[in-house]
Wavefront OBJ file of the C-alpha trace (Angstrom):
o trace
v 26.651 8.387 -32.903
v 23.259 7.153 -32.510
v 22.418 9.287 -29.031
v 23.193 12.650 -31.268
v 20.296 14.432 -32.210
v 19.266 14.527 -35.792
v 20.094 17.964 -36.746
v 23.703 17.576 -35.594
v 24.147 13.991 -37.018
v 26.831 14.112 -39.652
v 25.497 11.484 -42.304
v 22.184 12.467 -41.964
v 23.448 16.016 -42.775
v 25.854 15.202 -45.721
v 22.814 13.668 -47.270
v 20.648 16.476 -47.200
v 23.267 18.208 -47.953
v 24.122 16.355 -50.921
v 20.471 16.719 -52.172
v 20.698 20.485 -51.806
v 23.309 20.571 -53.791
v 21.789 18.861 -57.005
v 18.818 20.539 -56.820
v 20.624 23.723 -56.716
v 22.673 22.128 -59.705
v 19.901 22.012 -61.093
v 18.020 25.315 -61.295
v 21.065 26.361 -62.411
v 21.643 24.538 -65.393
v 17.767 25.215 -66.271
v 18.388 29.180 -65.800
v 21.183 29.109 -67.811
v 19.719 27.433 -70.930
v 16.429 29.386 -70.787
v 16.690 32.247 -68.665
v 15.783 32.715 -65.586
v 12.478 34.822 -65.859
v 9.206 33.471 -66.964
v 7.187 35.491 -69.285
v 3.418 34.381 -68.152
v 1.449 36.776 -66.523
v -1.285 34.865 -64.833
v 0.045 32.266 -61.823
v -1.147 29.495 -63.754
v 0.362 30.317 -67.179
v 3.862 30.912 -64.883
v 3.371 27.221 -63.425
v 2.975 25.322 -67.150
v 5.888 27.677 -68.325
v 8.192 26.412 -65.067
v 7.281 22.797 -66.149
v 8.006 23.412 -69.817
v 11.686 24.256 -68.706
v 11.678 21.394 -66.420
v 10.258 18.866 -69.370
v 13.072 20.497 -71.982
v 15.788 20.079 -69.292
v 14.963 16.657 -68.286
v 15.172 15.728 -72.726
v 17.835 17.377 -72.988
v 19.726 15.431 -70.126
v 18.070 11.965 -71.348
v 19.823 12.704 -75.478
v 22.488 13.974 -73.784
v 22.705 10.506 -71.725
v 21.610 8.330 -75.162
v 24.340 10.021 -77.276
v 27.505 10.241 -74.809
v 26.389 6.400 -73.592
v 25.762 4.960 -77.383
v 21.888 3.542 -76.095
l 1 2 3 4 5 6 7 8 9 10 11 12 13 14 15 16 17 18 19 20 21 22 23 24 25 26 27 28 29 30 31 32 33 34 35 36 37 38 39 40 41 42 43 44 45 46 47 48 49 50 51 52 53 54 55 56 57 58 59 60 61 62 63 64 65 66 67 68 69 70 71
């Protein structure tokens, strides 16, 4: 399987592929806990507000992690 190209190699696919798919995972589960508009009007202001949702996401998956795995 080595003499296929890369875009038609089949692991090389599944794992972008795979990253796709939690990265689309997500977005989702940061739209559904804080909506999926952002309020800022200048770019800047949008950009901090994008990371704020990122920052609360990633906390709330790290207590989420402490409390289901007793750390």
């Amino acid at each position: 399987m080595d003499s296929v190209p890369e875009p038609y190699n089949k692991k090389s696919f599944m794992r972008r592929s795979h990253k796709r798919s939690n990265v689309e995972t997500t977005f989702h589960m940061v739209k559904s806990k804080f909506g999926d508009r952002l309020r800022s009007k200048t770019r800047t202001a949008q950009i901090n507000e994008a990371m704020c949702k990122v920052l609360a996401h990633n906390l709330c998956c790290l207590i989420q992690s402490i409390y289901e795995l007793g750390i």
